[in-house]
C-alpha positions, 0 to 999 in steps of 0.5 A, a space after each residue: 560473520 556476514 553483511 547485516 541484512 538491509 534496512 530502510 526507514 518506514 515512511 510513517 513511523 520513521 523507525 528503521 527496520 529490516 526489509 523483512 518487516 516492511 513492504 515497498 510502495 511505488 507511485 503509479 499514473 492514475 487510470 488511463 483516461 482520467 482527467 485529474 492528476 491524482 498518482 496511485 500509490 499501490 503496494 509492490 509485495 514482490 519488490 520490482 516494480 519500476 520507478 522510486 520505492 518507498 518503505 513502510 510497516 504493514 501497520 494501519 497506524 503507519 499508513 495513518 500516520 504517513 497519510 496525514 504527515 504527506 509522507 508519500 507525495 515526499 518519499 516518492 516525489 511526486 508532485 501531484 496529491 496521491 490516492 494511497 487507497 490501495 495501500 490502506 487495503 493492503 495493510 487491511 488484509 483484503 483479499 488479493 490476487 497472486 500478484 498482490 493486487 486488491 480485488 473485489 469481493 464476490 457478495 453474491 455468494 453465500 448467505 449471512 446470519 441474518 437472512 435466515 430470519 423473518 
């Protein structure tokens, strides 16, 4: 029998679960430039980002959750309030790029229902 696989605990629930079932979040500085101390949280789908890690279930409720207990500020220690927007992207399904970044959504293609009528 092998070693059991590894767990860690979801930030926002607070239930312990397989790493398979969670993603990574890591703090960031904010942009290059910018005069407020806000840390970004982003996600780390390929688990190798620098610096501390924390876990969480890819689950609206979760990052709901986690937001309103202060939870990532904690997890991550950091002093500074975070800005989890792109986390809650994430957990939303936007669209990505290959590495695992949101990114924009082109709206000038294509047409909608509506435009069809007068």
């Amino acid at each position: 029998m092998g070693p059991s696989p590894p767990e860690r605990t979801c930030i926002g629930c607070r239930r312990r679960a397989v790493t398979a079932e969670l993603f990574r979040v890591v703090a960031t500085p904010g942009p290059a430039g910018a005069t407020s101390d806000v840390v970004l949280v982003v996600p780390d789908p390929r688990r190798r980002m620098p610096g501390r890690g924390a876990w969480l279930h890819p689950d609206p409720d979760c990052v709901a959750q986690a937001t309103r207990r202060r939870a990532f500020g904690r997890a991550l220690r950091v002093p500074a309030p975070v800005d989890v927007s792109a986390v809650a992207e994430h957990v939303s399904g936007a669209p990505r790029d290959d590495t695992g970044v949101p990114t924009e959504q082109d709206t000038t293609s294509g047409s909608t229902a509506g435009d069809d009528e007068q």
